[in-house]
C-alpha positions in Angstrom: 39.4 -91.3 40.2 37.9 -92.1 36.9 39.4 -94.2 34.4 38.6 -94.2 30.8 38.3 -97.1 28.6 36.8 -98.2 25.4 35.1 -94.5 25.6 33.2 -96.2 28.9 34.2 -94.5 32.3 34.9 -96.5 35.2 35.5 -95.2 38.7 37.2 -96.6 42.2 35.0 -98.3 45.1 36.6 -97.8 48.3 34.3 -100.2 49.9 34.8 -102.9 47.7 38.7 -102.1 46.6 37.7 -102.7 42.7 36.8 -100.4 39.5 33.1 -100.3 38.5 31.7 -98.9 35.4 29.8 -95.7 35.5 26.6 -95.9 34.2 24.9 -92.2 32.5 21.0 -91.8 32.3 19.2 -90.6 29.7 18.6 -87.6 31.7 22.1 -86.6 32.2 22.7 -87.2 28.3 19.9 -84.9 27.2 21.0 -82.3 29.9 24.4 -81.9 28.3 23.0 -81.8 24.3 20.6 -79.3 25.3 23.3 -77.6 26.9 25.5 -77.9 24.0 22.7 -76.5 21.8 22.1 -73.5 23.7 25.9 -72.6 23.6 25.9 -73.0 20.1 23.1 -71.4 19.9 24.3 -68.1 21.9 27.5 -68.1 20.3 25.9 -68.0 16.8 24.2 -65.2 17.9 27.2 -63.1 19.1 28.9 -63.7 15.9 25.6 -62.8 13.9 25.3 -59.8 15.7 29.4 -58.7 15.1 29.0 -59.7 11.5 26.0 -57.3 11.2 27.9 -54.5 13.1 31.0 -54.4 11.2 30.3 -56.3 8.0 27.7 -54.9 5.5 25.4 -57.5 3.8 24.8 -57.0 0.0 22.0 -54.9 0.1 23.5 -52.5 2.6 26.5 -52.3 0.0 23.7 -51.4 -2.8 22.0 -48.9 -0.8 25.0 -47.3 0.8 26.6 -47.0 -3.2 23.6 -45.5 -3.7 23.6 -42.8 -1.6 27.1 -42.0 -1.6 25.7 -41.4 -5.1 23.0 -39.1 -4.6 25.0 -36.7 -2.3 27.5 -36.4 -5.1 24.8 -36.0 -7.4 23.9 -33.3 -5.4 27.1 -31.2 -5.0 26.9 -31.4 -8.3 23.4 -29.8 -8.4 24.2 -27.6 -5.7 27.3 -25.9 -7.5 25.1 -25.9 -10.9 22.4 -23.8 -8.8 25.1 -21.8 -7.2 26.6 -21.0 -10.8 22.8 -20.0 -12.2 22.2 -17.6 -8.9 25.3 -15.8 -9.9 24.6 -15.2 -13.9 20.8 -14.3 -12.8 22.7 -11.9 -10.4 24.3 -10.6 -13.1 21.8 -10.3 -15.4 19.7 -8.3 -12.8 22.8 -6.3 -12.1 23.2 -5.0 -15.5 19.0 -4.6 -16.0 18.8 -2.0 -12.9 22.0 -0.1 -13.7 22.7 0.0 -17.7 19.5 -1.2 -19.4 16.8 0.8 -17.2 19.7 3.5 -16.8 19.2 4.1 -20.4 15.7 4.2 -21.0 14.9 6.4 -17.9 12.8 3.6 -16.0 12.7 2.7 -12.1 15.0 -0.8 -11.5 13.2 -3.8 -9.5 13.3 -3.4 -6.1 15.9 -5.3 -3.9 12.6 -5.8 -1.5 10.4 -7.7 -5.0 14.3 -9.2 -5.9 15.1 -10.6 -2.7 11.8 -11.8 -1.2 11.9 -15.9 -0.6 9.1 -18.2 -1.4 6.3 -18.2 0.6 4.6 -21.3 2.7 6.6 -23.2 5.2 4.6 -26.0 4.8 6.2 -26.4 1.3 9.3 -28.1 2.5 7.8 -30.0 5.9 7.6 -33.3 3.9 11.8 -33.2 3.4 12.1 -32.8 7.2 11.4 -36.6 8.0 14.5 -37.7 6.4 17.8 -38.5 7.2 19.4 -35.8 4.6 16.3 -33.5 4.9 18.0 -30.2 5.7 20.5 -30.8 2.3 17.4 -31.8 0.3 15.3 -28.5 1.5 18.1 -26.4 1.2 18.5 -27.2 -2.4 14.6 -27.2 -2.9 14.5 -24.0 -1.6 17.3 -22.6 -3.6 16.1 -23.7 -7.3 12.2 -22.1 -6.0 14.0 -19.3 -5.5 15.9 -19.3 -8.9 12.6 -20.0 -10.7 11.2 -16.9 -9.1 13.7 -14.5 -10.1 14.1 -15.7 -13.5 10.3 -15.3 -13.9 11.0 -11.8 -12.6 13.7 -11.2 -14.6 11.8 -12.4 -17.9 9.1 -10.0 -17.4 11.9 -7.6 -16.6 13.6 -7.9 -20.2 10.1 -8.1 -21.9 9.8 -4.5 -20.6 13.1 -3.2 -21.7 11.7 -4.5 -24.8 8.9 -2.6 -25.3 11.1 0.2 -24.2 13.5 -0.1 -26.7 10.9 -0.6 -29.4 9.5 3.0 -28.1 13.6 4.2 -27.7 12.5 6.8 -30.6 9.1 7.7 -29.5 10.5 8.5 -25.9 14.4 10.3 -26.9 11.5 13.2 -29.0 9.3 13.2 -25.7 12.1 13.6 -23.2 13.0 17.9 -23.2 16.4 18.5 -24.6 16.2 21.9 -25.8 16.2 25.4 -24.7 12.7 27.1 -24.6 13.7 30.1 -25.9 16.4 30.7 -29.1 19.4 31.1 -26.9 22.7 29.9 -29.0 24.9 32.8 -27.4 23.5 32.4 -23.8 22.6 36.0 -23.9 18.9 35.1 -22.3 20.1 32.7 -19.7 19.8 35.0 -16.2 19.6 32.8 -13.5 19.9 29.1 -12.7 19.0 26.7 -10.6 19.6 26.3 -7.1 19.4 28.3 -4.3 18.8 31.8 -5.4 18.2 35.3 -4.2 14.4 36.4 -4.3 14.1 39.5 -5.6 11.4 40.8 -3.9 11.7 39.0 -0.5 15.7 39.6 -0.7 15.9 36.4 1.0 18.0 32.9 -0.2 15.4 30.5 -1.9 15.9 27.5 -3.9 14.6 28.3 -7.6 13.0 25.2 -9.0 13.8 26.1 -12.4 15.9 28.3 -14.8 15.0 31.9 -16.2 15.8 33.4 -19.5 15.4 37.4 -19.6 13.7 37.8 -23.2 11.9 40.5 -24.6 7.9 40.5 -24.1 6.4 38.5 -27.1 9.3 36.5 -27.5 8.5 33.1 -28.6 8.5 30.1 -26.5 9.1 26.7 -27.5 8.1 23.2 -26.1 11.1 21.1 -25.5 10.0 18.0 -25.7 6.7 15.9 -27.8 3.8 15.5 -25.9 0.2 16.9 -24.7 -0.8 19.8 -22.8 -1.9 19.2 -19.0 -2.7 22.9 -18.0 -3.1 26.4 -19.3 -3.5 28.9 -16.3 -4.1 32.5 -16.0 -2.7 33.9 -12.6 -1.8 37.0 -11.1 0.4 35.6 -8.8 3.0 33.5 -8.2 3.6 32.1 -11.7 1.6 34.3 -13.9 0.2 32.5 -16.8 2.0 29.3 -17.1 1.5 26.3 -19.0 2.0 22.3 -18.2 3.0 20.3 -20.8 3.5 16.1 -19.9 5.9 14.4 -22.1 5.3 11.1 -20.5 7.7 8.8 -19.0 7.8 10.7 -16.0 8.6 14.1 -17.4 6.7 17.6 -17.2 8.0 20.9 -18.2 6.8 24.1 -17.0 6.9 27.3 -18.8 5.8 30.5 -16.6 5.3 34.2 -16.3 3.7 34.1 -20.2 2.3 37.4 -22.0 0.0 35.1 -24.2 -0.8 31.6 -25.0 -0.6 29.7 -28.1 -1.8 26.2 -27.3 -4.9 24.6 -25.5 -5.1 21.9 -22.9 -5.2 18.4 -24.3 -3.4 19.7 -27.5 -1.0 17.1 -28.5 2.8 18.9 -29.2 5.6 18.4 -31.1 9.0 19.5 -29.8 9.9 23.1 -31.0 6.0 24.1 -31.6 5.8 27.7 -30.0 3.2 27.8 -27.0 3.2 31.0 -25.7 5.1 34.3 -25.5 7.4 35.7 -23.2 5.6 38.2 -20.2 6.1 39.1 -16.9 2.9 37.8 -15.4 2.6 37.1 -11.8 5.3 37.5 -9.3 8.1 38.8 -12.1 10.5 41.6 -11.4 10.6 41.8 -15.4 10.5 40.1 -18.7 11.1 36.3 -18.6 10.2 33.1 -18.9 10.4 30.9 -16.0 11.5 27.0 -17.2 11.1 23.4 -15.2 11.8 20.1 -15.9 9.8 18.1 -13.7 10.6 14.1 -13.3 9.0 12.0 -11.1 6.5 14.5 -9.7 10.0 16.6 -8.3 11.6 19.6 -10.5 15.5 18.7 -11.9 18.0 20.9 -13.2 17.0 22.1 -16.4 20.4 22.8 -17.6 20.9 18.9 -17.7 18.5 18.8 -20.9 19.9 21.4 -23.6 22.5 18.6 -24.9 20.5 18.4 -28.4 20.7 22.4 -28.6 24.2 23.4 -27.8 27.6 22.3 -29.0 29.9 21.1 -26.3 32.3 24.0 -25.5 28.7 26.2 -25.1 27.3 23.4 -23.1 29.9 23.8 -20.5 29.8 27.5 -20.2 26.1 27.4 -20.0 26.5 25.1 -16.8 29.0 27.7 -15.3 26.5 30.6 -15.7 23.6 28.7 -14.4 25.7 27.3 -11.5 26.7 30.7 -10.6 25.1 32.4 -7.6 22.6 35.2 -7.9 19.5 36.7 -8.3 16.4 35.0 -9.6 13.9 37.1 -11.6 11.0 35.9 -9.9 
């Protein structure tokens, strides 16, 4: 066996019965250096590679502060567009249902209101990242915002004009009888499903009819210009159009005679005919529409600046009654 001394190694000779020194080459002593290298050099390696798996370096610290950062920057954004989209909501809200309500005009469409923003392609360069979906979502979101409050500006711009035309359209819009009527006495049938009285079948009268004397005045209810004057036999009779604008028309049928002219621009209460029984009349009457939108509405609606309220109410109980038109 070997024996160390000195830091020289000697070993046994069983030949000779005697210790000799052990000699190492240069070869042997390289060997073992290189292999000490190459342990070293592996086990540097395996602690490199732990240190970078579980232990961040300082610029990973950096960027990782960062973007735990940037996604609280964004909740923050997020909630901040959340909170906008609800007071736009509201906003629109009260445009389509009080403001619009009051000045007669259509709301904007849930289809114009809703629609996104168009063009996929807008968003395909926040795909390629790691927090692409979070950084399109709220992309999409604020295009979306800037949208509807562009909408909603040229919404309120509207109402503005509107409401700078409030006077112009309350003396266009009808809101008094055509005849002189304060005790109801005229009023003879409503609107509504009505008898015919020729036909003796149920029909639904388009308008109202007040039973007047022939020559009886008739008054427009509402400003605005004259869109037809027709002489008929039928149907009718001799009617005229008048449009009031903002989506109203009023009819006024069955005349004796005519006062005004098409294109003739009218003031509400001006007299434009007299009462007849022209056309398909059982006997002296005037036939009265109020046409909105292109369909005929309950006239009886529309008296409110020409009746007090207890006469109001029983005006809508004699018009709502069932009966017999007069033409």
């Amino acid at each position: 066996m070997p024996i160390f001394k000195n830091r020289e190694k000697f070993i046994f000779n069983t030949s000779t019965l005697s210790y000799e020194k052990v000699v190492v080459g240069w070869g042997s002593r390289l060997l073992k250096v290189f292999a000490f290298i190459c342990a070293s050099i592996v086990f540097s390696l395996a602690i490199s590679s732990l240190a970078y798996m579980f232990i961040d370096s300082p610029k990973e610290k950096i960027l990782k502060n960062e973007l735990a950062a940037m996604k609280d920057q964004y909740a923050i954004l997020n909630d901040e567009a959340q909170q906008m989209s609800n007071v736009l909501e509201e906003l629109h809200y009260r445009d389509g249902n009080i403001y619009r309500v009051l000045f007669e005009s259509d709301p904007i469409s849930d289809e114009v209101w809703k629609a996104g923003v168009g063009g996929v392609n807008r968003y395909r360069s926040l795909e390629k990242y790691d927090n692409g979906d979070l950084m399109k979502g709220l992309s999409m979101k604020i295009d979306k915002l800037k949208r509807q409050m562009a909408i909603q500006s040229k919404s309120y711009d509207k109402i503005g004009e509107l409401f700078q035309n409030r006077e112009e359209m309350l003396s266009s819009i009808p809101s008094i009888q055509p005849v002189s009527n304060a005790d109801l006495r005229h009023l003879a049938s409503g609107y509504g499903m009505r008898t015919d009285p020729i036909y003796k079948i149920s029909k639904f009268h388009e308008g109202m009819d007040f039973a007047a004397p022939i020559g009886t005045d008739v008054y427009v209810t509402g400003d605005g210009v004259v869109e037809q004057v027709e002489y008929s036999y039928r149907g009718y009779g001799n009617q005229v159009l008048v449009n009031h604008g903002y989506g109203y028309k009023t009819r006024y049928a069955h005349l004796s005679k005519f006062m005004v002219k098409v294109g003739q621009k009218l003031k509400r209460g001006d007299i434009i005919g007299l009462v007849g029984s022209s056309g398909k009349s059982t006997g002296p009457h005037l036939h009265y529409e109020v046409i909105k939108g292109g369909n005929p509405v309950n006239p009886a609606y529309f008296y409110y600046n020409d009746l007090k309220d207890d006469m109001f109410v029983k005006m809508l109980e004699i018009s709502s009654s069932q009966g017999q038109a007069l033409d």
